[in-house]
C-alpha positions in Angstrom: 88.7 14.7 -66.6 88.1 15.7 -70.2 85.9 13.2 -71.8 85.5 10.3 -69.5 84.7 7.6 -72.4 88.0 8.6 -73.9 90.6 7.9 -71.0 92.8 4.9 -71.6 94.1 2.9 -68.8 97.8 1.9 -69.9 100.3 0.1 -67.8 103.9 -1.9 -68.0 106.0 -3.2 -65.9 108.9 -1.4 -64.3 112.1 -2.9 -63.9 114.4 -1.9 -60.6 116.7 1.2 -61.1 119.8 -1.0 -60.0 120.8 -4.5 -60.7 120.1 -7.3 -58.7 121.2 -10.5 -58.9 118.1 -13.4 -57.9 115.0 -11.7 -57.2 114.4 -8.6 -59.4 111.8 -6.5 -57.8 110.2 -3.7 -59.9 106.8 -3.0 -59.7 103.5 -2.9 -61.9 102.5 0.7 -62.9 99.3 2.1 -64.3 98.6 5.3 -65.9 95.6 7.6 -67.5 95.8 8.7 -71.2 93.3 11.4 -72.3 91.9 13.6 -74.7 93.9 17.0 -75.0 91.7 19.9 -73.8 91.7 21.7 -77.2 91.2 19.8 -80.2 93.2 22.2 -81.8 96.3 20.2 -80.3 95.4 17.2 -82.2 99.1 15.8 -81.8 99.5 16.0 -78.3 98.8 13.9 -75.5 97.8 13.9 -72.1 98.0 11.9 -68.9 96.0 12.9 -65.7 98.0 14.3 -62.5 97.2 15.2 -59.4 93.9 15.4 -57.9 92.4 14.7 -61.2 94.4 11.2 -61.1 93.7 10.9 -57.6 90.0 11.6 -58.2 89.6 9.2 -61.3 91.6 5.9 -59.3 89.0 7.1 -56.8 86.0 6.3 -59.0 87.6 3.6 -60.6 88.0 1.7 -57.8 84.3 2.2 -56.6 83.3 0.9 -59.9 84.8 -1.7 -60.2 84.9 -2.8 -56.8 88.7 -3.4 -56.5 90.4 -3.2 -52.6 92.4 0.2 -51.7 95.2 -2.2 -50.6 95.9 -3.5 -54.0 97.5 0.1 -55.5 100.4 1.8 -53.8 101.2 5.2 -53.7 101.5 7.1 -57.2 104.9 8.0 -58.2 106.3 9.9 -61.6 108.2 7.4 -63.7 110.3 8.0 -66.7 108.5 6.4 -70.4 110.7 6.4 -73.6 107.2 7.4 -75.7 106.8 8.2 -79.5 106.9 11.8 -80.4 106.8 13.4 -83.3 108.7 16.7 -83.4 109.2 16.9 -80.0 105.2 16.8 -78.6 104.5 13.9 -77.5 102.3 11.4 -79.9 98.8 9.9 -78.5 98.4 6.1 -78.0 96.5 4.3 -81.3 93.2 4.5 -79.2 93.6 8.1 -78.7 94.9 8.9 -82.1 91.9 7.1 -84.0 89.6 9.2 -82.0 91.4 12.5 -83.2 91.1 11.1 -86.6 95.0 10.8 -86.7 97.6 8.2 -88.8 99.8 7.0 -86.9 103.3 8.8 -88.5 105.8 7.0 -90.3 108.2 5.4 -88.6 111.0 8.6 -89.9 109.2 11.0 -88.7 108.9 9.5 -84.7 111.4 9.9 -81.9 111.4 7.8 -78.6 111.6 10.8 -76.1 111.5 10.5 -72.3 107.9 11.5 -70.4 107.6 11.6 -66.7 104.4 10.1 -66.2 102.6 10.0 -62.9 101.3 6.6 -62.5 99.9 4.8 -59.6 101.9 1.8 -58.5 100.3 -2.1 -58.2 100.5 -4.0 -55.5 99.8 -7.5 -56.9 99.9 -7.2 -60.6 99.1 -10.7 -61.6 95.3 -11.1 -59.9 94.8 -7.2 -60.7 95.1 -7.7 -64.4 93.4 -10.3 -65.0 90.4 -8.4 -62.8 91.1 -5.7 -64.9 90.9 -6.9 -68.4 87.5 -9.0 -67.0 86.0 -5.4 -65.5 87.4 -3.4 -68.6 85.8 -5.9 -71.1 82.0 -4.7 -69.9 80.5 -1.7 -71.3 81.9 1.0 -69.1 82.3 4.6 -69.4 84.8 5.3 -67.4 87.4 4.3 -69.0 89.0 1.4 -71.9 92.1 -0.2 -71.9 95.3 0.3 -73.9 96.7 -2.3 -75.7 99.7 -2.8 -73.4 96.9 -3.9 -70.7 95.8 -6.4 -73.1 99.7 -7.2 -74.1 100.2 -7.8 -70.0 97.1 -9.5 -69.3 98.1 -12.3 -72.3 102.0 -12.7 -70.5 101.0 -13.1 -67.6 98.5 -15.8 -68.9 101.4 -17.2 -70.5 103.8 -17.4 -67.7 100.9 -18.7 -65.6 100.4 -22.0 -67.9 104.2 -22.4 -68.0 104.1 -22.3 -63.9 100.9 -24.4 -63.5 102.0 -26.7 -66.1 105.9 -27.3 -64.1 107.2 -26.6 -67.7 110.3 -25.4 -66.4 113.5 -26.9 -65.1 116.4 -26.0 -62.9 119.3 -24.5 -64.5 122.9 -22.8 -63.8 123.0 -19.8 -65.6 126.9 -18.6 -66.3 128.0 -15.3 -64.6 131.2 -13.5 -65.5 133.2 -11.7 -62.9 136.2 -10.3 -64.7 138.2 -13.7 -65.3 136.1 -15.9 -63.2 132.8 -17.4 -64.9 130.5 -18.4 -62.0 126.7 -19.6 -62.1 123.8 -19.4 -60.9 120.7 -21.2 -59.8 117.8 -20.0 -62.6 114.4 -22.1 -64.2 114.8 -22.5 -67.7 110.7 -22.8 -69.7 110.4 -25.9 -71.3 107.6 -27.2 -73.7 106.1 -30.1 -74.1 106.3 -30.1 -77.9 110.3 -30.4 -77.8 109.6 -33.7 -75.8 108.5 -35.6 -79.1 
């Protein structure tokens, strides 16, 4: 598993392949950055496959005590990722333990990865376990900063739920010549009220 201190958990939502109209469902998916194998590849990146992704989920969820049920099956999904000419670049975590700058904006290109990534069942309760168990001295592994960036939304939308700072609304639909709507929740906050 190349250095097991140095793997970075990293996740995002993925959004259906086709369009739906009320209830989009995607899914939640997680992934393994590490170290490269040589250091003489210092601007590459790596993700673990196979058994040694199977093998480090494994452990992962021994340690930290999460249920089996809670992660589907993996599967490869398509990333638009920084690269810089044409390898891909490492996250900032695994870049600043390279000793690497992150390039200049000119020199990067958003190139597709397949990434093999292991699907969540219930994404909301998981990260906020997550972030909790990852926040513990743990040498296993750290989180990226889109764990923390997911963790903090779904914080957010929680409030907004919790809070019934939302309304109905119609949201307008165009079909050729015909505009039709709807039914949607518009956020609302509290300080507009004033």
């Amino acid at each position: 598993m190349g250095n097991v201190g140095m793997n970075i958990l990293h996740g995002t939502w993925v959004p259906p392949e086709e369009k739906q109209d009320f209830e989009a469902k995607g899914f939640f998916a997680l992934w393994v950055e590490t170290l490269p194998s040589s250091r003489t590849r210092k601007t590459a990146c790596t993700w673990l496959t196979g058994r040694k992704l199977k093998s480090f989920y494994t452990k992962f969820l021994d340690t930290f005590k999460f249920k089996k049920t809670e992660l589907y099956s993996s599967e490869k999904v398509s990333f638009l990722l920084p690269a810089k000419n044409g390898v891909p670049f490492p996250s900032p975590e695994i870049a600043g333990e390279l000793g690497l700058e992150f390039p200049f904006e000119e020199e990067l290109t958003l190139d597709v990865q397949k990434i093999e990534c292991i699907k969540i069942a219930n994404p909301v309760p998981f990260l906020s376990e997550l972030v909790f168990f990852l926040s513990y001295e743990n040498d296993l592994c750290q989180s990226g900063r889109d764990i923390i960036f997911w963790h903090h939304f779904v914080m957010v939308v929680k409030n907004v739920i919790q809070a019934h700072d939302y309304i109905p609304s119609l949201v307008p639909m165009k079909a050729g010549r015909v505009i039709a709507f709807a039914p949607g929740w518009e956020p609302v906050s509290r300080e507009l009220e004033n």
